[in-house]
VEXDREN-2710 file (C-alpha; in Angstrom, 1 decimal):
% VEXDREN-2710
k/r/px/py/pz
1/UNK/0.0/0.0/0.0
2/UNK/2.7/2.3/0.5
3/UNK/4.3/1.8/-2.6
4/UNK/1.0/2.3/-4.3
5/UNK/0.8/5.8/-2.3
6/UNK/4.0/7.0/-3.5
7/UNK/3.1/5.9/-7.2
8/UNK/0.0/8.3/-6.8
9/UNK/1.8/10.7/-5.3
10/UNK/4.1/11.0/-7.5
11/UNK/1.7/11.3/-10.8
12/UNK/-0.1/13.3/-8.8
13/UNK/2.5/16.3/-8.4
14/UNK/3.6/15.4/-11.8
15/UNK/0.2/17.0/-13.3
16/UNK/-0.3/19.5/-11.1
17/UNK/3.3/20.9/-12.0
18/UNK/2.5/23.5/-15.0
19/UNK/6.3/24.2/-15.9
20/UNK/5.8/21.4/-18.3
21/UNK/3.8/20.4/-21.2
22/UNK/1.9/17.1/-21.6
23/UNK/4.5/14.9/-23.0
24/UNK/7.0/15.7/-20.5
25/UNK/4.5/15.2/-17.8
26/UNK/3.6/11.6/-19.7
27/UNK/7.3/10.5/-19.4
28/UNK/7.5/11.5/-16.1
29/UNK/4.4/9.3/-15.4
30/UNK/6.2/6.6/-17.6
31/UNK/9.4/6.5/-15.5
32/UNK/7.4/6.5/-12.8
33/UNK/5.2/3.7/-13.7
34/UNK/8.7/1.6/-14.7
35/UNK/10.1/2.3/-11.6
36/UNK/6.6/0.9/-9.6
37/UNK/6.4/-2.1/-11.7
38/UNK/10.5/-3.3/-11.1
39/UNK/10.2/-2.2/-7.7
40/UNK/7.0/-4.8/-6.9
41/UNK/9.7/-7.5/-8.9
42/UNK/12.3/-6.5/-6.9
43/UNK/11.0/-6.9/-3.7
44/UNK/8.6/-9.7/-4.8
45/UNK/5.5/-8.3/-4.0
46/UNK/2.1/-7.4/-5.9
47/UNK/-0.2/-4.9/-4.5
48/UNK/-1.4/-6.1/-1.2
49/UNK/0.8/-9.5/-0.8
50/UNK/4.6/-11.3/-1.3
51/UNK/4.4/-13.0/-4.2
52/UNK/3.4/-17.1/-4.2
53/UNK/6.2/-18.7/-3.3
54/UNK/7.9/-21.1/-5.5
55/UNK/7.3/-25.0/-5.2
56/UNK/9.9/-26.7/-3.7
57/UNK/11.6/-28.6/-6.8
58/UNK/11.2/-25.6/-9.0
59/UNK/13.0/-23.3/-6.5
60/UNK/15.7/-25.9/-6.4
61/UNK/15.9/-26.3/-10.1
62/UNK/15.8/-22.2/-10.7
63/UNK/18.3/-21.7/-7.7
64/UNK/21.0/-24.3/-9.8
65/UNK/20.2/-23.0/-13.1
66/UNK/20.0/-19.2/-12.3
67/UNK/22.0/-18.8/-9.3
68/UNK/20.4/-15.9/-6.7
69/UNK/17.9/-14.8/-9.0
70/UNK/14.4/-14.1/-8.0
71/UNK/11.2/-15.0/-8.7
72/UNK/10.2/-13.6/-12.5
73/UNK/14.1/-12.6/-12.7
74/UNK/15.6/-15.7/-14.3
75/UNK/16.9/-14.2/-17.7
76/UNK/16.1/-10.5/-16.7
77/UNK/14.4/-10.6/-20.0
78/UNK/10.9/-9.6/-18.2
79/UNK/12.2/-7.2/-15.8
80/UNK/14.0/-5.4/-18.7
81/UNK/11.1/-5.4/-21.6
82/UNK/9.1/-3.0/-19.0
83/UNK/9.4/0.2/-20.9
84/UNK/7.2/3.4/-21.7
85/UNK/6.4/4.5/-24.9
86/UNK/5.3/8.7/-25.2
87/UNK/3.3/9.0/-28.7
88/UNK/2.0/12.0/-30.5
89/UNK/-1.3/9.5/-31.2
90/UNK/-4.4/10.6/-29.7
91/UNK/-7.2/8.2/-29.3
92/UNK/-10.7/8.9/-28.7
END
């Protein structure tokens, strides 16, 4: 909960602050948003909960095949395809 606090915090100062235009403000809410997400990995949590913890043989498997890696951190390919995208596009 208090990681979700700061996330709204943080957008929420982000759009009241009129020293920049939209886009900037949408990166700012992007970096933000990146920075929420790999936090939760990092600290393996969702919302409201630690993350399932992994069965027994898996964890054993994972630990010998990916030494001290966490859960949803094997590869690192996950944790690094979360990314923001600012467009010009408008839909309605």
């Amino acid at each position: 909960a208090a990681m979700t606090r700061i996330l709204t915090d943080g957008i929420d100062q982000v759009m009241r602050d009129r020293r920049f235009k939209m886009r900037a403000r949408a990166k700012q809410i992007g970096e933000l948003m990146v920075k929420f997400i790999r936090e939760h990995i990092d600290k393996e949590r969702n919302l409201d909960s630690a993350f399932k913890k992994l069965k027994p043989s898996y964890a054993a498997w994972k630990q010998k095949k990916y030494p001290g890696k966490g859960i949803l951190r094997a590869t690192d390919n996950l944790y690094k395809s979360i990314k923001y995208t600012v467009t010009n596009k408008q839909r309605h």
